[in-house]
C-alpha positions as CSV (number, residue, x, y, z in Angstrom):
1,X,62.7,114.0,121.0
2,X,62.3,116.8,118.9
3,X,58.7,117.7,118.0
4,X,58.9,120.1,115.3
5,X,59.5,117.0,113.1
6,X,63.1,117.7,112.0
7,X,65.6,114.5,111.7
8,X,68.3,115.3,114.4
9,X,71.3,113.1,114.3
10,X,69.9,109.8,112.9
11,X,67.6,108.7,110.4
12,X,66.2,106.4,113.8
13,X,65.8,110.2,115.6
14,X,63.3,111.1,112.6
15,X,59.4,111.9,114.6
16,X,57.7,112.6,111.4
17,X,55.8,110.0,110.6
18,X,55.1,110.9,106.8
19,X,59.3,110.8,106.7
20,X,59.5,107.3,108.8
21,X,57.0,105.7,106.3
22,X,58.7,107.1,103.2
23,X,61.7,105.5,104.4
24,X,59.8,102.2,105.2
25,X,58.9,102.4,101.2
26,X,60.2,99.3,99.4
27,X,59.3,98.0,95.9
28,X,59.3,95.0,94.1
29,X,60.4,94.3,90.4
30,X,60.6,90.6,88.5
31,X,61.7,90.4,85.1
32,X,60.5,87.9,82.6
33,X,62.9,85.1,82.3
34,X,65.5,85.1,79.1
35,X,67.5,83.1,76.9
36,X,70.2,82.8,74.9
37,X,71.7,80.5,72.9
38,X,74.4,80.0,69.7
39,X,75.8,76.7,68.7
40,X,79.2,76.1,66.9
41,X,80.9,79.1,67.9
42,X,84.6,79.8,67.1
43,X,86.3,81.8,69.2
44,X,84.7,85.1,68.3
45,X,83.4,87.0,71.3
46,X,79.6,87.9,71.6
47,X,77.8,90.5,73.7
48,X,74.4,89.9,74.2
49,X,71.5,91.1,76.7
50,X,69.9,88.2,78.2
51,X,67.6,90.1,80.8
52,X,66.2,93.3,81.3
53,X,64.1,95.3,83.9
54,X,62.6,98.5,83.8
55,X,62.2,100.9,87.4
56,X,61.1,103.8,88.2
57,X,62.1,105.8,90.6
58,X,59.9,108.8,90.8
59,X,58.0,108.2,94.1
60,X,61.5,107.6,95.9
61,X,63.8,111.0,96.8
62,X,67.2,109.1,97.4
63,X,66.4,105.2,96.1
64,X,68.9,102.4,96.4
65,X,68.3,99.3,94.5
66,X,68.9,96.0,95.0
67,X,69.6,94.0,91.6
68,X,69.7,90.1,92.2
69,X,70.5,87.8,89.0
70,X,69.9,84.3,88.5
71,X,70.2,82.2,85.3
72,X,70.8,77.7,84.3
73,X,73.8,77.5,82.6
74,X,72.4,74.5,80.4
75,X,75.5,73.3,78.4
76,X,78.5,72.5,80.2
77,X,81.0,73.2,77.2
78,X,84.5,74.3,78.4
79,X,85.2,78.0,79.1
80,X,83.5,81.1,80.5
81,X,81.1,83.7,80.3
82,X,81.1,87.6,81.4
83,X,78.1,88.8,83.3
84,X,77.6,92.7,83.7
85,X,74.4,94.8,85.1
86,X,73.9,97.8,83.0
87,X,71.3,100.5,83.1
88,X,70.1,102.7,80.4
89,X,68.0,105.7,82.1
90,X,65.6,108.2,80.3
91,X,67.8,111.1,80.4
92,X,71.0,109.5,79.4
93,X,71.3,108.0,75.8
94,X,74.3,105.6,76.9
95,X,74.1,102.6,79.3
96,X,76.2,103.0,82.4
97,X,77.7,99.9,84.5
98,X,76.1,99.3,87.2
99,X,78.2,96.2,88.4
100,X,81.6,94.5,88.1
101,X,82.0,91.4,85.7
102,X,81.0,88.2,86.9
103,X,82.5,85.5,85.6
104,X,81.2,81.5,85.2
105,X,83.3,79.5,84.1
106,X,84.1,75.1,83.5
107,X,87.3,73.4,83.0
108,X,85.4,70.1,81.9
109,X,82.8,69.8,80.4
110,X,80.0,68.1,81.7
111,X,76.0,67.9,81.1
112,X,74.9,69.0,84.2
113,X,73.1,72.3,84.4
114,X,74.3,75.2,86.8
115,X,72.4,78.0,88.3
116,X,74.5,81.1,88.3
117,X,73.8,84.5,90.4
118,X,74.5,87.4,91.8
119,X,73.3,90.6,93.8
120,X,74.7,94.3,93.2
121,X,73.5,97.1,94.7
122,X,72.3,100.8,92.9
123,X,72.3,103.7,95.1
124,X,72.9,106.6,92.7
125,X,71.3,109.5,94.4
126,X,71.1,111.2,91.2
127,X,68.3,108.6,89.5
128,X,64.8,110.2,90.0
129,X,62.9,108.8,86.9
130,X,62.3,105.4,84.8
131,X,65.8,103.4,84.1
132,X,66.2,99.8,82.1
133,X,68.2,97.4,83.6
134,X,70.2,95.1,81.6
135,X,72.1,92.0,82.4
136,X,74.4,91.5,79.7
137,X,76.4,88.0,78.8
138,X,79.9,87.9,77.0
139,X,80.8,84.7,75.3
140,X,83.3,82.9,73.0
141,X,81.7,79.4,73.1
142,X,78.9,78.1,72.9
143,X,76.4,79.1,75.4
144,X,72.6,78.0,76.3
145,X,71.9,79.6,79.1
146,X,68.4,79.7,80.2
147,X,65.8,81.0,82.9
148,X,67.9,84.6,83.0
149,X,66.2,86.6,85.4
150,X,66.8,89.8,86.8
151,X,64.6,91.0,89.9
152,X,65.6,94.5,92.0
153,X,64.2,95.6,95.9
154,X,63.5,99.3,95.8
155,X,64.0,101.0,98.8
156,X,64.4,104.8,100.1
157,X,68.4,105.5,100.9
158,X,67.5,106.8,104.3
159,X,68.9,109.8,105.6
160,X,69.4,113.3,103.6
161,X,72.3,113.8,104.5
């Protein structure tokens, strides 16, 4: 092993232990739960956020976050809704995707409630500083979609290289 404290080939390698315990650096973020909701809807399509979470990055040099969403699809009308991550960070005025579209959706309708989630991953080497995360929903029917909540796992990216 190398004792000058340089990383050799793997991050695994690393003998520093100021660098092995700002790898082993992880935080925690919960949102506050959301809701949205628009009755007698006709077709015309509607973008609204439904969760948000702000992070910051600072203490981290390469972070990588993990984004989990969860919400109750409460109505069971027929058709579908577009879920997208966003994130809107301090130097940037416009919000970037951070995920794909997910998609719900119900061919009958029925009044039993669904939970709905997914996980996406942010490892943009470039953030450094405090971002907002927003889940956004797309809809032409009627929604009620409650308990919306975005949550994210910070942790260091490992190696430099």
């Amino acid at each position: 092993m190398n004792h000058d404290c340089e990383c050799e080939y793997h991050c695994d390698d690393c003998c520093c232990e100021k660098k092995q315990e700002k790898l082993n650096a992880a935080v925690l973020r919960c949102g506050s739960p959301g809701y949205v909701s628009f009755a007698n809807l006709t077709g015309v399509e509607i973008t609204r956020t439904i969760a948000t979470l702000q992070i910051n990055t600072s203490g981290f040099e390469h972070p990588c976050i993990l984004l989990s969403f969860t919400a109750n699809v409460v109505i069971g009308v027929i058709g579908s809704y577009r879920f997208q991550i966003f994130k809107e960070c301090s130097d940037k005025m416009a919000l970037i995707p951070v995920s794909g579209i997910y998609v719900y959706s119900r061919s009958v309708a029925t009044t039993v409630s669904d939970t709905f989630s997914f996980n996406v991953c942010d490892c943009d080497s470039c953030m450094n500083d405090c971002c907002t995360y927003l889940a956004v929903v797309t809809f032409n029917v009627s929604p009620v979609i409650g308990g919306a909540t975005l949550s994210a796992i910070v942790t260091e990216n490992g190696c430099d290289n």
